[in-house]
C-alpha positions in Angstrom: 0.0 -28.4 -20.8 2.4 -26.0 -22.5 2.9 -22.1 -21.7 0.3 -21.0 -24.0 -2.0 -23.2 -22.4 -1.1 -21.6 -18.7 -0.9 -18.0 -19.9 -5.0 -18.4 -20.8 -5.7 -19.9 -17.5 -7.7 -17.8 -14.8 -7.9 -17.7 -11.1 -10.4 -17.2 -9.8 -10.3 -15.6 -6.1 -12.8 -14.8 -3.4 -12.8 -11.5 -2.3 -13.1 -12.5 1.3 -9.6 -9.9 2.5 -7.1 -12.8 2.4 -5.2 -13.3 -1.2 -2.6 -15.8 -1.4 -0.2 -15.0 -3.9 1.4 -18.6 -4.1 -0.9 -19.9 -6.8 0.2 -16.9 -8.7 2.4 -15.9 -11.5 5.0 -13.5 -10.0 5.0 -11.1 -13.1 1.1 -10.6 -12.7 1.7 -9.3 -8.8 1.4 -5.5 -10.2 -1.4 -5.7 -11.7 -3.8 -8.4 -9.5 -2.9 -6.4 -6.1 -4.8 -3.5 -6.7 -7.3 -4.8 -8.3 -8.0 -7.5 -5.7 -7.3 -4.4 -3.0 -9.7 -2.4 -5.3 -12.4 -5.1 -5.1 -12.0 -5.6 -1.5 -12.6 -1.5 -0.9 -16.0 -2.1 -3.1 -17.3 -4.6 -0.5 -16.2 -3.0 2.3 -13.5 -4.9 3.5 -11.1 -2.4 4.7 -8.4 -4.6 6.5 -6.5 -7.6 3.9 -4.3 -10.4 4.5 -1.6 -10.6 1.9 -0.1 -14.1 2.0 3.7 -13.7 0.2 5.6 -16.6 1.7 9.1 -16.1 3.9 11.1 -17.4 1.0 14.0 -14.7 0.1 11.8 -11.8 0.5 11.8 -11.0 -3.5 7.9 -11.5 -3.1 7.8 -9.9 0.0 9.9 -6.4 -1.4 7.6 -6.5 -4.7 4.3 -6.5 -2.6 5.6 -3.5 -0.7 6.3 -1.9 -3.7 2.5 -2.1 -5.1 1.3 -0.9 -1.6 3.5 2.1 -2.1 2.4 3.3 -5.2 -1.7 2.7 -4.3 -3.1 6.3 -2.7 -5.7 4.1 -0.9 -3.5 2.1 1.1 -3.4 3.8 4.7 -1.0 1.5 5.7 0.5 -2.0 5.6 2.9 -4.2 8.7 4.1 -7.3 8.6 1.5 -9.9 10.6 2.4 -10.5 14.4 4.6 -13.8 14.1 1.4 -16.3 15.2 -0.4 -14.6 12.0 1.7 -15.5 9.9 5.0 -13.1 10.5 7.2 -11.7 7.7 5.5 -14.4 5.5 2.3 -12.1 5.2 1.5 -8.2 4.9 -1.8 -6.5 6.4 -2.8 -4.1 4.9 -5.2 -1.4 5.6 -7.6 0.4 3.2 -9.0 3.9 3.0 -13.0 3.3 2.6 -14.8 4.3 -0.7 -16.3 7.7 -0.8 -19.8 7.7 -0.8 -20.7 9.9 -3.7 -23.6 12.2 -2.6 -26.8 12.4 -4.8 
């Protein structure tokens, strides 16, 4: 398959609060983490697992980044080390509002 083959390709990725980015391009990062946080708010899932890796923390720094710039994002920590330690983020989401009638 050659590049313009892969660049057509879709994920597809259950919206279950746990997105692994390692079967992701990096350069798409800024653009699928808040839309996969967005999605998540829509179901109500409130509290994600962002699976980055350990590597050299490039992924890690980038994915801090998004969080940073997303309003909705209450807050995000590195897991406990038997969740998966500085090789995942949680993050926590501000619920939709419920728009009154």
């Amino acid at each position: 398959m050659d590049d313009t083959q892969n660049d057509t390709l879709q994920v597809r990725v259950p919206i279950d609060g746990v997105l692994d980015l390692h079967t992701f391009n990096p350069r798409d990062i800024g653009s699928l983490i808040p839309e996969y946080l967005s999605l998540c708010r829509e179901k109500g899932i409130l509290e994600v697992r962002i699976i980055h890796g350990k590597g050299t923390g490039t992924l890690r720094r980038t994915v801090h980044a998004v969080l940073n710039k997303l309003s909705w994002v209450i807050a995000y920590r590195l897991a406990d080390t038997d969740a998966g330690g500085w090789g995942v983020t949680e993050v926590f989401l501000k619920p939709l509002q419920k728009s009154t009638p």
